[in-house]
C-alpha positions as CSV (number, residue, x, y, z in Angstrom):
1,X,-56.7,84.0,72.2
2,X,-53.5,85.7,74.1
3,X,-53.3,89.5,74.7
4,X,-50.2,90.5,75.1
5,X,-50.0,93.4,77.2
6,X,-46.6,96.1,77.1
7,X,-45.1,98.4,75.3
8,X,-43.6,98.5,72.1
9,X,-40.6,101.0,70.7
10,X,-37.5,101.0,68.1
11,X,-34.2,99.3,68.8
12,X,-31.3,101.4,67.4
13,X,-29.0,98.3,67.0
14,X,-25.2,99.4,67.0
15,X,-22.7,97.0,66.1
16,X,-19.4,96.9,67.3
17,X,-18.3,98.8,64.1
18,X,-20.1,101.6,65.2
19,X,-22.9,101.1,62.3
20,X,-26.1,101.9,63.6
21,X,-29.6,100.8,62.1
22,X,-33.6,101.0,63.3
23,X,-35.6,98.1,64.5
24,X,-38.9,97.6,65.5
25,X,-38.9,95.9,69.6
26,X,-40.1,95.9,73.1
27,X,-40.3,92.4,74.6
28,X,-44.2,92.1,74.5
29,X,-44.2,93.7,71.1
30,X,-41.7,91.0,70.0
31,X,-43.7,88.2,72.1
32,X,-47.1,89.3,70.0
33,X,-45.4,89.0,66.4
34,X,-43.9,86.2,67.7
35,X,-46.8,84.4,68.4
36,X,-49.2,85.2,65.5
37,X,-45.8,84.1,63.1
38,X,-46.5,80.7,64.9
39,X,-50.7,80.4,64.2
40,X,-51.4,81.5,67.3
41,X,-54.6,84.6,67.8
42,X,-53.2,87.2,69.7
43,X,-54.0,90.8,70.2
44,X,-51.3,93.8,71.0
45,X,-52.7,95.8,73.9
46,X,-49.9,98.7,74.9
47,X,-49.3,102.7,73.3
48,X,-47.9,103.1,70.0
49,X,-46.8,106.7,68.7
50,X,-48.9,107.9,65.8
51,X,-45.2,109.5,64.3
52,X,-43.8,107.5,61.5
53,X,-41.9,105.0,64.1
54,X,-45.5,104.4,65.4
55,X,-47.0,103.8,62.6
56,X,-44.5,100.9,61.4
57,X,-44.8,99.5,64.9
58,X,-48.6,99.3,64.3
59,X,-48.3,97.8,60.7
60,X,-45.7,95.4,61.7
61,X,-48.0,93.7,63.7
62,X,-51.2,93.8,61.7
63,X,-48.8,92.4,59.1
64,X,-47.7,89.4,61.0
65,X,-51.4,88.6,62.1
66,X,-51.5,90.7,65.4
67,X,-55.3,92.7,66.0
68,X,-54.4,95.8,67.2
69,X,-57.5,97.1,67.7
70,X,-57.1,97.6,71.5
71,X,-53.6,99.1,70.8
72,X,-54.1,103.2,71.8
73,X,-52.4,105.7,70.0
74,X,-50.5,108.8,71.6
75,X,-49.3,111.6,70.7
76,X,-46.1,111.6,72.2
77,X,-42.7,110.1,70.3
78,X,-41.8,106.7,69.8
79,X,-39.9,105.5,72.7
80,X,-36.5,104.5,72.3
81,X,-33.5,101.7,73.3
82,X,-30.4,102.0,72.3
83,X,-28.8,98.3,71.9
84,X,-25.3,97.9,71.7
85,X,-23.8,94.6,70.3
86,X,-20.7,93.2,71.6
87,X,-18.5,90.6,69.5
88,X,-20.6,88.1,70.3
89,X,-23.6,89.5,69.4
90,X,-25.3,90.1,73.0
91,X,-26.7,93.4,73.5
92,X,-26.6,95.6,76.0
93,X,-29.7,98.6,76.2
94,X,-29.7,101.8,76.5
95,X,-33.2,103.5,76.6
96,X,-35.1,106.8,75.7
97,X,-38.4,106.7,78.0
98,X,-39.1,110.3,79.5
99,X,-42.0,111.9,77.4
100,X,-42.7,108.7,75.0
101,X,-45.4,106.6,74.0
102,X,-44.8,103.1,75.9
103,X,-45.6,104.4,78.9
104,X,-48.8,105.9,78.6
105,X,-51.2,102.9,79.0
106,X,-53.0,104.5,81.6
107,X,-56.2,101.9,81.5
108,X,-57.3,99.0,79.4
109,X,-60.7,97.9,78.7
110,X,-61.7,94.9,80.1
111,X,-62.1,93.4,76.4
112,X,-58.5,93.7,76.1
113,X,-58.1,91.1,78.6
114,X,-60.8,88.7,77.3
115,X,-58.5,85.8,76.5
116,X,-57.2,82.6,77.3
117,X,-54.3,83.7,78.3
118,X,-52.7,87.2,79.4
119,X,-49.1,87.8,78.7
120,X,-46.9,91.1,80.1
121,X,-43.1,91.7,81.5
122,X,-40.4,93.6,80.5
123,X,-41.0,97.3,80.8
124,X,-44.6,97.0,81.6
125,X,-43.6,96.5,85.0
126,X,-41.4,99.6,85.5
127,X,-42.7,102.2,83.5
128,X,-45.7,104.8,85.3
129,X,-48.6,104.7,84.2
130,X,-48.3,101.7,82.1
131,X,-46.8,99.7,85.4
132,X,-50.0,100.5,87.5
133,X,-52.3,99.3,84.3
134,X,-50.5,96.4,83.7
135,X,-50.3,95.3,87.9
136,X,-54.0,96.5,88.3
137,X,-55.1,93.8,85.4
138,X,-52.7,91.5,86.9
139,X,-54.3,91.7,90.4
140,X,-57.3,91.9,89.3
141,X,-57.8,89.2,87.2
142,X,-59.4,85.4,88.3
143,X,-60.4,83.5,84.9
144,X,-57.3,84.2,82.8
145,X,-54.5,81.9,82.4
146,X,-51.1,84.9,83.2
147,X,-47.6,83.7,82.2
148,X,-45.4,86.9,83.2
149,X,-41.5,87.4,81.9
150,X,-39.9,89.3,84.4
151,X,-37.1,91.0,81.9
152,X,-35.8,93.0,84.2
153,X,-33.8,96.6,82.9
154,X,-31.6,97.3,86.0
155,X,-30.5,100.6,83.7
156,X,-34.1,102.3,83.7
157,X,-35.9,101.1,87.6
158,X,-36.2,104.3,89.1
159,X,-36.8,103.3,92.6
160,X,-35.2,99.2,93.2
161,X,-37.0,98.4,96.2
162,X,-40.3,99.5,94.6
163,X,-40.2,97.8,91.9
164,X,-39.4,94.4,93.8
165,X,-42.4,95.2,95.5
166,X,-44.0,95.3,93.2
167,X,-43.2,91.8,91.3
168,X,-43.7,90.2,94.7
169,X,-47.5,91.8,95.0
170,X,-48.5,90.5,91.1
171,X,-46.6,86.9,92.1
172,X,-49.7,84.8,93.8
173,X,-51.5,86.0,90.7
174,X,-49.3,84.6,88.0
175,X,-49.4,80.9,86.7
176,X,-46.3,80.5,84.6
177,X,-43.0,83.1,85.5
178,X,-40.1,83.4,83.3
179,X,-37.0,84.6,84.8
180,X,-33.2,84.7,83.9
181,X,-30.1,84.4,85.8
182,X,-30.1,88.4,85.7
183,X,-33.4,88.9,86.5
184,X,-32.7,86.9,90.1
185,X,-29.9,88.6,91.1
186,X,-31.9,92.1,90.4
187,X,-34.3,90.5,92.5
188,X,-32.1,89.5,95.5
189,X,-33.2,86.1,96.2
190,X,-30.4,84.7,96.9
191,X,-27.4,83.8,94.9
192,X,-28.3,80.3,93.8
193,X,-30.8,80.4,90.8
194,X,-32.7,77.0,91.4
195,X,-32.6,77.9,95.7
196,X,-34.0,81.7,94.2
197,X,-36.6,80.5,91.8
198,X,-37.9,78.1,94.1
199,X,-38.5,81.4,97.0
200,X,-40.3,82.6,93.9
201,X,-42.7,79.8,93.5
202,X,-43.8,79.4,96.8
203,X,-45.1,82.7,96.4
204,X,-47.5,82.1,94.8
205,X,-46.9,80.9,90.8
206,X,-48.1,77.2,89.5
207,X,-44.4,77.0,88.1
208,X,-41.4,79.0,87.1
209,X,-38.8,78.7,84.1
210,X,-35.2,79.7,84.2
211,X,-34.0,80.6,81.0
212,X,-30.0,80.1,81.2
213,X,-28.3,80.3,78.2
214,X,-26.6,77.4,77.1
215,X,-27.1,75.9,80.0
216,X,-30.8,75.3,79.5
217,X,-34.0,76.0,81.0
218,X,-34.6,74.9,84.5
219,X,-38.7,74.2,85.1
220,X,-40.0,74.1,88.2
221,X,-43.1,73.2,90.1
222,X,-44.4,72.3,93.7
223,X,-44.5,69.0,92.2
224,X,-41.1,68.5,90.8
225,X,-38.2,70.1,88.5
226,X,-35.8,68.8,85.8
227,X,-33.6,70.9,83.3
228,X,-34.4,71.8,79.3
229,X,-31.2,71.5,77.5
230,X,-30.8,74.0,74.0
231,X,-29.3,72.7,71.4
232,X,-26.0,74.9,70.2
233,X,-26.3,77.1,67.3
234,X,-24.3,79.8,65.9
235,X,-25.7,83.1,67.3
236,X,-25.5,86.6,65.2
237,X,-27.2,88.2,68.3
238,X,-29.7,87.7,71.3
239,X,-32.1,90.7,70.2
240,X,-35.8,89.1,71.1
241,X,-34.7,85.9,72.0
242,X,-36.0,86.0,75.5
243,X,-39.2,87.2,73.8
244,X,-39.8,84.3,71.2
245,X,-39.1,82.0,73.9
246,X,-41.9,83.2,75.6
247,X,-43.7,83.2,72.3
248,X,-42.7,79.4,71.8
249,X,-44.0,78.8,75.3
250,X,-47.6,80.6,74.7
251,X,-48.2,78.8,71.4
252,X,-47.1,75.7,72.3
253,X,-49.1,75.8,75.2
254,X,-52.5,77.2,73.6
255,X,-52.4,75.0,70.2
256,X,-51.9,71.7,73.0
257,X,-55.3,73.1,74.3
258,X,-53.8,73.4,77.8
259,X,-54.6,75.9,80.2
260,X,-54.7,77.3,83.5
261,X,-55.5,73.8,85.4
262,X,-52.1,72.2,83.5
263,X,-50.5,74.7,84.7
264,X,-48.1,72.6,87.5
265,X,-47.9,69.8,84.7
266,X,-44.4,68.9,84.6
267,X,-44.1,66.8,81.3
268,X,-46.5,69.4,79.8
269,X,-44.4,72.4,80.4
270,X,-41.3,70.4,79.6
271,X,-43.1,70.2,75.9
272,X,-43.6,73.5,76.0
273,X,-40.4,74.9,76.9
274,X,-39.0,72.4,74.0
275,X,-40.8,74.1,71.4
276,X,-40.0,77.6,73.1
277,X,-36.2,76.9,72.3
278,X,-36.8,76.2,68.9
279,X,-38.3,79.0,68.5
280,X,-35.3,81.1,69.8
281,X,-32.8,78.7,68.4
282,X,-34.0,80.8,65.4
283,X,-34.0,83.7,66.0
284,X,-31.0,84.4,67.2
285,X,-29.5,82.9,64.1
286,X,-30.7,86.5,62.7
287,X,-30.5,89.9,63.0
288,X,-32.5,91.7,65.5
289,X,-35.7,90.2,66.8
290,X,-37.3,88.7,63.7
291,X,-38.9,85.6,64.6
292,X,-39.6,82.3,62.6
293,X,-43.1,81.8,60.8
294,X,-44.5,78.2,61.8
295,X,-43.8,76.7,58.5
296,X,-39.4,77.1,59.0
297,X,-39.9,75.4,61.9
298,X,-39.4,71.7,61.8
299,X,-42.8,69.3,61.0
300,X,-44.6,68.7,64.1
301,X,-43.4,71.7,66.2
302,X,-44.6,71.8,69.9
303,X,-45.9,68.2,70.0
């Protein structure tokens, strides 16, 4: 089982034409569809609106496989990002937070967490009250395999500083941490990614994954490193692709029955990180996050 822990809200997608249409997002939102669209169980813990946006984000999941029994429901709106396509198709977000739903995960029961693995990132680690929850589980766990994508939104971190803090106090409590390019530089650990994520790892975190575009993903561990190549494809945009990676990783890694003890196996994470680019070689064939079922994925996926 993974519990996916985060918010979810609605993408308003505008294309350089100006057109402008609604899609269902939030990284672990995306991560959790992803994920039961690829066999794995998985369960949505975060706050979804009970308005009409709310309730599609709560069907969507169910619909893909996703028990979202331990997702509350507000009252407050749907939250809200605004993501604006270039000619290329990368977005860049604008978001809608005061006085919406994705923030308000003020607690979790501890049978939300009762999984192999716990998954959170993204906005989970900015936005109050949901940012204490999530860092309280975090911090508090000791059985539970964590794999954290940092996602950072520069646009929406209130305070910088605290929220650095912040990813450095949940860091000697995280086994697998995905980062990009972007994401160190927010960070300020220095200007050369591999130098930065290794600052990272010693802190604390079995191994880290740099997710660089076409240039691959670069895995490291105390042990050793080496570099992922992704294969090329023609990209519509990037919406959720950072998220079905993840997704691809989590899967991968659960249906190899690995867990918290392989977590510094180099060959093993290579595997996993293979399948985790397949997965986003998809998707960002396509419009907005909508990630690939197992069966359009080729035969014998993440072995």
């Amino acid at each position: 089982m993974i519990s996916v822990v985060g918010e979810a809200l609605v993408d308003l997608v505008i294309t350089p034409d100006g057109a402008v249409s609604a899609k269902l997002g939030g990284a672990p939102f995306n991560t959790a569809r992803a994920c039961a669209r690829l066999g794995a169980e998985v369960r949505f813990a975060g706050a979804i609106s009970v308005d009409r946006f709310g309730s599609m984000l709560a069907d969507q999941l169910a619909a893909d496989g996703v028990d979202v029994t331990h997702a509350a429901r507000v009252d407050a709106p749907t939250t809200l990002a605004a993501a604006e396509l270039d000619e290329s198709g990368a977005a860049t977000y604008r978001f809608y937070i005061d006085g919406t739903s994705a923030p308000m995960l003020d607690r979790l029961d501890p049978s939300a967490l009762a999984a192999d693995v716990v998954f959170t990132g993204g906005l989970g680690l900015v936005l109050e009250p949901m940012a204490s929850t999530v860092e309280a589980a975090i911090r508090s766990n000791r059985d539970r395999f964590v794999v954290v994508d940092v996602n950072c939104r520069p646009q929406i971190v209130p305070v910088r500083d605290a929220y650095v803090a912040r990813v450095e106090r949940i860091l000697p409590h995280v086994d697998v941490l995905k980062v990009s390019d972007e994401d160190l530089a927010f960070l300020g650990v220095g200007d050369d990614p591999v130098a930065a994520a290794r600052e990272l790892l010693a802190a604390g975190p079995s191994a880290v994954l740099v997710t660089r575009g076409g240039d691959g993903v670069h895995v490291l561990t105390a042990g050793g490193s080496t570099v992922v190549a992704v294969q090329p494809v023609d990209v519509v945009d990037t919406i959720g692709a950072g998220d079905s990676f993840g997704a691809g990783f989590l899967a991968s890694w659960i249906g190899s029955e690995r867990g918290r003890d392989e977590a510094a196996d180099l060959d093993g994470l290579v595997q996993a990180v293979q399948a985790a680019n397949q997965v986003a070689g998809v998707v960002v064939t396509r419009r907005g996050a909508d990630p690939p079922w197992r069966h359009e994925l080729p035969a014998g996926w993440s072995s």
